[in-house]
N, C-alpha and C positions, 0 to 999 in steps of 0.2 A: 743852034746857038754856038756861039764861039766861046772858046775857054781860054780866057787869056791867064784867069786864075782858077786855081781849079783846087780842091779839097777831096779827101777822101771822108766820107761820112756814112758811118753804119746804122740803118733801118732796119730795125728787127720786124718789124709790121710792110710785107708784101704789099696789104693791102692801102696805106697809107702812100706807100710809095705812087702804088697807081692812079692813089687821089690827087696827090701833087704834078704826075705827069698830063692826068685830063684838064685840070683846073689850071695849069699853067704853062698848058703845051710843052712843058719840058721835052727835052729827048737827053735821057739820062744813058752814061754809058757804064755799060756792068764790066766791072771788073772782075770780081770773084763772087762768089757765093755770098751776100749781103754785104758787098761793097760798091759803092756806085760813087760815081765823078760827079758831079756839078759845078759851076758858076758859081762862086761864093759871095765877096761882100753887093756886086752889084744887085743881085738876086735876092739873096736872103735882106739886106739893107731894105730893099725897095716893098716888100710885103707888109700889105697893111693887115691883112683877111686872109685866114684862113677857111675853108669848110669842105669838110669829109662827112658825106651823109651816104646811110646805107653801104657802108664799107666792110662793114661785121670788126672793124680796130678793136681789138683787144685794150693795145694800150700804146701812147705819143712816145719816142723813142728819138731826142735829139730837139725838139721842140723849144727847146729855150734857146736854140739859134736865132731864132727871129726876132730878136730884139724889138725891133720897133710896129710887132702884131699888136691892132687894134681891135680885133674881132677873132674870136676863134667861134667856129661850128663844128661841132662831134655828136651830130643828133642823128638818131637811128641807130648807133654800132652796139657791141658789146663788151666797154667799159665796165670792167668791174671796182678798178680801185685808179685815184688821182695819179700822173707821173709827178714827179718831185718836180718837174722839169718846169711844170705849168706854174709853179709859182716864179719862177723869173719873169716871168710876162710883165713888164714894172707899168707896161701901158696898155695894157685889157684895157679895154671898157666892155666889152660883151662878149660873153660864156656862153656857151650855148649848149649843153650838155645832157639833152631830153631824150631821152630815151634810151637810155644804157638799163646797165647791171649795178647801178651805184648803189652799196646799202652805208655809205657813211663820210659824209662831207670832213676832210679832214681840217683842222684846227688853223694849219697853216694858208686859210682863206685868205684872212686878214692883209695878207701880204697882196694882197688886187689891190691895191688903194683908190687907184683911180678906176676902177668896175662900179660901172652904171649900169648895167643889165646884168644880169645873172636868171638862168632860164632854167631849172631841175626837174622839171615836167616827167612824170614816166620813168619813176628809179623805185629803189624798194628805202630811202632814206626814213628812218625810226628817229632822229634824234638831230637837230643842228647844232653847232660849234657853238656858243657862247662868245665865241672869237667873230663873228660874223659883225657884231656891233663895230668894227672897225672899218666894216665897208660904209663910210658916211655919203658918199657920192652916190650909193646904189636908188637908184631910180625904180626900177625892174625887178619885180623879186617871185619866179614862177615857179611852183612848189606843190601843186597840185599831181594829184595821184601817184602818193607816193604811201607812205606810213606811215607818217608821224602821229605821233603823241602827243607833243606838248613843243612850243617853240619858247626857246630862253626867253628871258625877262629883260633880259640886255636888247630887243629888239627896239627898244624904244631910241635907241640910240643912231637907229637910221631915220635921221631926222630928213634926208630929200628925198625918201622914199615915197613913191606914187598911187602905184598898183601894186597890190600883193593880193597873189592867186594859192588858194588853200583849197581847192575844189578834190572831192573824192581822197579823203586821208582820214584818219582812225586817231583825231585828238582827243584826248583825255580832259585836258583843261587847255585854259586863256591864261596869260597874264594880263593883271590887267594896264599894263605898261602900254600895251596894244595901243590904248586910247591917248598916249603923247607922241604919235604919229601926225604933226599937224600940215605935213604936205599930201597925209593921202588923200586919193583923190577916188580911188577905185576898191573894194576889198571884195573876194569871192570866195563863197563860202559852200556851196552847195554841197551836199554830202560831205564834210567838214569832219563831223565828230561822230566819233565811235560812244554812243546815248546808251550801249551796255551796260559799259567799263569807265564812266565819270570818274577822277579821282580827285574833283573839285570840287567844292561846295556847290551845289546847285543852284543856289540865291545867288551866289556870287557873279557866279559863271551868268546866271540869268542879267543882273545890275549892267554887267561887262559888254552882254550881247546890245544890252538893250541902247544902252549911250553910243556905241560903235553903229548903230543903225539912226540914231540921232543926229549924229554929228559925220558920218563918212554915206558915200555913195555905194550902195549895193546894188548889183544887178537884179532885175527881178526875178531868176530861179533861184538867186539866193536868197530874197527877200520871202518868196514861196516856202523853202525848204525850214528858213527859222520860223513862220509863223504856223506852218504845218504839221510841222516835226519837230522841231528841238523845242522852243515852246510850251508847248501841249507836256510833251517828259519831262522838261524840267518844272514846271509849274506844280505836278503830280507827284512829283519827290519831295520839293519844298511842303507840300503841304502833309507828306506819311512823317515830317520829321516831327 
């Protein structure tokens, strides 16, 4: 690669470095001990996509250089907590973020505006931002096998929302806001709720489940799982009350 302009730019993450150099044949030249040259606006300008899988990244370190990234992939590493950086990304449209160490989607989501896919698959996440109702664009919404509890009541406010994947997670309750989702098209639920630790009316949550199966499309293991399992318990509580 020829450097007609050239920048100095510090990557704390080795291994991300080596991501960028497979993915874009780079041939980066080291200067010092976490300093490296590259190609700048032509380079970084022209990047639509990124993806770093199975890298073990800790964490993106300079990341909002890429202006005009339309796809990030960080599936596989060991992400524990968001770089600040990722919110400059002003034109995400897909996150891809499955399989980290993530225990908490920070508030500053909102700032994706234009995120139509958002992928959380495989993190230890207990709780979503309330702020997440500002991604109105989000299409994509994967969430399964994670932790959660309960998801805000502001959910209903992703009104082009599609699919939304809740498979394997320890919810407590539904809002039933759920059900003014009028472009979904897909919901999964399988292993869904944690049926110990209810901390919702049981009729309710029942009314909730029951119109969400009426009116949206369920996979049939999750059509299985509510009419096998959650069901049966909650029909059983309603009626000790």
């Amino acid at each position: 690669m020829k450097h007609k302009k050239q920048m100095k730019l510090v990557f704390k993450d080795e291994n991300f470095v080596e991501c960028l150099k497979w993915k874009y044949k780079l041939e980066f030249i080291e200067i010092d001990e976490g300093w490296l040259i590259i190609s700048t606006e032509e380079f970084i300008n022209n990047i639509k996509e990124i993806e770093c899988k199975c890298y073990e990244i800790n964490n993106i370190v300079w990341i909002s250089m890429f202006k005009n990234l339309e796809v990030l992939v960080l599936e596989e590493n060991q992400i524990e907590e968001l770089s600040e950086e990722i919110w400059d990304l002003k034109n995400l449209k897909i996150l891809d973020l499955s399989d980290n160490q993530i225990k908490e989607l920070p508030k500053e989501i909102w700032k994706l505006e234009k995120l139509k896919e958002l992928y959380l698959w495989w993190n230890k996440i207990k709780e979503l931002p309330k702020e997440i109702w500002n991604l109105t664009k989000l299409e994509y919404l994967g969430l399964s096998s994670n932790q959660l509890q309960r998801l805000p009541k502001e959910i209903w406010n992703l009104k082009n929302l599609k699919k939304l994947y809740l498979r394997w997670n320890k919810l407590q309750e539904l809002p039933k806001e759920i059900g003014k989702l009028k472009n979904l098209e897909d919901i999964f639920l399988e292993d869904a709720f944690d049926l110990d630790n209810l901390k919702q009316d049981p009729k309710e949550l029942l009314d909730i489940l029951k119109r969400l199966e009426e009116n949206y499309k369920f996979e049939i293991r999750s059509k299985e799982y509510l009419k096998e399992k959650v069901y049966p318990v909650l029909e059983k509580k309603i009626k000790k009350e």
